[in-house]
C-alpha positions in Angstrom: 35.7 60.1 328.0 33.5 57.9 325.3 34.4 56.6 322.2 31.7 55.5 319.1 32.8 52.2 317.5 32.0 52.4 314.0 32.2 48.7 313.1 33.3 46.6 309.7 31.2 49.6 307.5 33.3 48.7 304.8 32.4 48.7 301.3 32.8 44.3 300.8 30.0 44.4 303.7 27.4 46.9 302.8 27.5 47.4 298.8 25.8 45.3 297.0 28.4 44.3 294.7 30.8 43.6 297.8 32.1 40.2 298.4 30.2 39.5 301.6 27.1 41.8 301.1 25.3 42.0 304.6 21.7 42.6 302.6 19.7 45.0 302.1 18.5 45.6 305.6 22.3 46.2 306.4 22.4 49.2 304.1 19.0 50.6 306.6 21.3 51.1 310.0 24.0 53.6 307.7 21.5 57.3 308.1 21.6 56.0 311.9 25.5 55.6 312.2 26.2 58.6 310.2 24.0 60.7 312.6 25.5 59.0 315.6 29.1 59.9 313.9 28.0 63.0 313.5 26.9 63.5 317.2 30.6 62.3 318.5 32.2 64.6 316.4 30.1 67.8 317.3 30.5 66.8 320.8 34.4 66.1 319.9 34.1 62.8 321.5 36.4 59.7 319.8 35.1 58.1 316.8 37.0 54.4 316.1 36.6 53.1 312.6 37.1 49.4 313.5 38.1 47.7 309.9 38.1 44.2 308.8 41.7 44.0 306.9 43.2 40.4 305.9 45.7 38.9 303.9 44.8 37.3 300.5 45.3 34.1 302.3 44.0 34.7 305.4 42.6 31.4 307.3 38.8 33.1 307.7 38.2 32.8 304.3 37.9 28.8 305.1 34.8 29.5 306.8 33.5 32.9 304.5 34.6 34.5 301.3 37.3 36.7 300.7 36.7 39.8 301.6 37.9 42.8 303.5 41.6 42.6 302.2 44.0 44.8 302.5 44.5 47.4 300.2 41.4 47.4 298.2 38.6 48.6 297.6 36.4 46.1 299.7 38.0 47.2 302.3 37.7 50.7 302.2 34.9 52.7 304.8 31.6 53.2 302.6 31.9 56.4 301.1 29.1 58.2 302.8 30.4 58.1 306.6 32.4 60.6 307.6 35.9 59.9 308.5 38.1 63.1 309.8 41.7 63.6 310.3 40.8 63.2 314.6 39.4 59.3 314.2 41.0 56.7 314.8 41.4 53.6 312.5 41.8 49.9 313.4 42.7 47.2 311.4 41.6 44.1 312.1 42.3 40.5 311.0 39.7 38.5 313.3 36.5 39.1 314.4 37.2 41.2 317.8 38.6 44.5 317.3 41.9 43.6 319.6 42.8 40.6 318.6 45.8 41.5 317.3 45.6 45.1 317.1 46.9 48.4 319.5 43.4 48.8 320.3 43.8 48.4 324.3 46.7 51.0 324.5 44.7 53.2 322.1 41.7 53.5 324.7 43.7 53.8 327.4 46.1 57.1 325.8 42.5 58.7 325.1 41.0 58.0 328.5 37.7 56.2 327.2 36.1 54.7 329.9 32.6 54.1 327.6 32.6 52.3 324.3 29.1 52.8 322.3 28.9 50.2 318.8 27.4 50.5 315.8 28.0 48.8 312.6 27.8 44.9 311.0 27.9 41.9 311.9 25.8 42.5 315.4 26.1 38.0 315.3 30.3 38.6 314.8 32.2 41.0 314.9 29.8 43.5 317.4 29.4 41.0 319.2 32.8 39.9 319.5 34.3 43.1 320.5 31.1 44.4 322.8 32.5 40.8 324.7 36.0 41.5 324.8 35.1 45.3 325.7 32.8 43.7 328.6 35.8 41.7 329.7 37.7 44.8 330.3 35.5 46.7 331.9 34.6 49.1 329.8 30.5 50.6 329.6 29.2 49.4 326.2 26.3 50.8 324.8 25.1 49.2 321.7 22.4 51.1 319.4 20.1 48.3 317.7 19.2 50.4 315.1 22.4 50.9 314.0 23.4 47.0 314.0 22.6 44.7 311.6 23.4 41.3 310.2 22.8 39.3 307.4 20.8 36.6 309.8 18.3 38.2 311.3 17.7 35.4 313.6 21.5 35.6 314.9 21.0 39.5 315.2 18.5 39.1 317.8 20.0 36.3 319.7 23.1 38.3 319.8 21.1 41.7 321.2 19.7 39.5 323.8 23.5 37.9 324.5 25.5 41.4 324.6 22.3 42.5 327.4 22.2 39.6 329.4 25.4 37.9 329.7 27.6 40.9 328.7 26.0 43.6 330.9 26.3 45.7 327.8 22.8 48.5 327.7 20.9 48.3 323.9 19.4 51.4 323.6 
């Protein structure tokens, strides 16, 4: 079984008005991850929203600016994805999907032996959970047009990083 990883698409990321707007060239990947979204749920294969979610006083807002907190709006998934009752939704306080989370035991209940990622920051947070995916042994494929990041020098280094030294396949 396979599951899509629909990463941080939240509304603080990729609107312009959001506290930690990824740019411009963020908002080009969504027509990709709404087709691949799409395409798992035709094929009724698992689709994992993976959702930054803090506190108001969260300790990662010494290094960026609030955003992503619980219960508002910035945290919401951007309105044009589709999101059915079937997906699954992970909250998450740090930048890898299970820190902290059920996400391990959710995989495992579903049988998902093959992870594929979309979504922002490929530098962070994709990066950070196609690692921690890697470490468990799961098959990662990551689609690099439907990553993006609001360095596009990090974005490529990170591509390079999940291929080589991850084992993950960027298709």
């Amino acid at each position: 079984m396979k599951a899509l990883f629909v990463i941080d698409m939240i509304k603080d990321f990729l609107e312009e008005e959001g506290a930690l707007y990824c740019g411009d060239t963020s908002r080009l990947i969504i027509p990709f991850v709404k087709q691949k979204i799409d395409e798992f749920h035709e094929n009724a294969d698992v689709v994992v929203y993976i959702c930054d979610s803090h506190k108001k006083e969260d300790l990662e807002f010494e290094m960026f600016p609030k955003h992503g907190i619980s219960g508002t709006r910035g945290a919401e998934i951007i309105d044009v994805l589709p999101v059915e009752k079937s997906d699954i939704i992970i909250r998450k306080t740090r930048f890898s999907a299970f820190y902290n989370t059920n996400l391990d035991r959710v995989l495992a209940e579903k049988g998902i032996k093959e992870v594929h990622a979309v979504g922002v920051c490929t530098s962070i947070c994709v990066m950070d959970t196609v690692g921690d995916l890697r470490n468990r042994d799961y098959k990662v494929i990551v689609y690099k047009h439907g990553v993006a990041d609001f360095d596009q020098e990090a974005h490529e280094f990170s591509l390079k990083r999940m291929e080589k030294t991850y084992g993950a396949r960027i298709v």
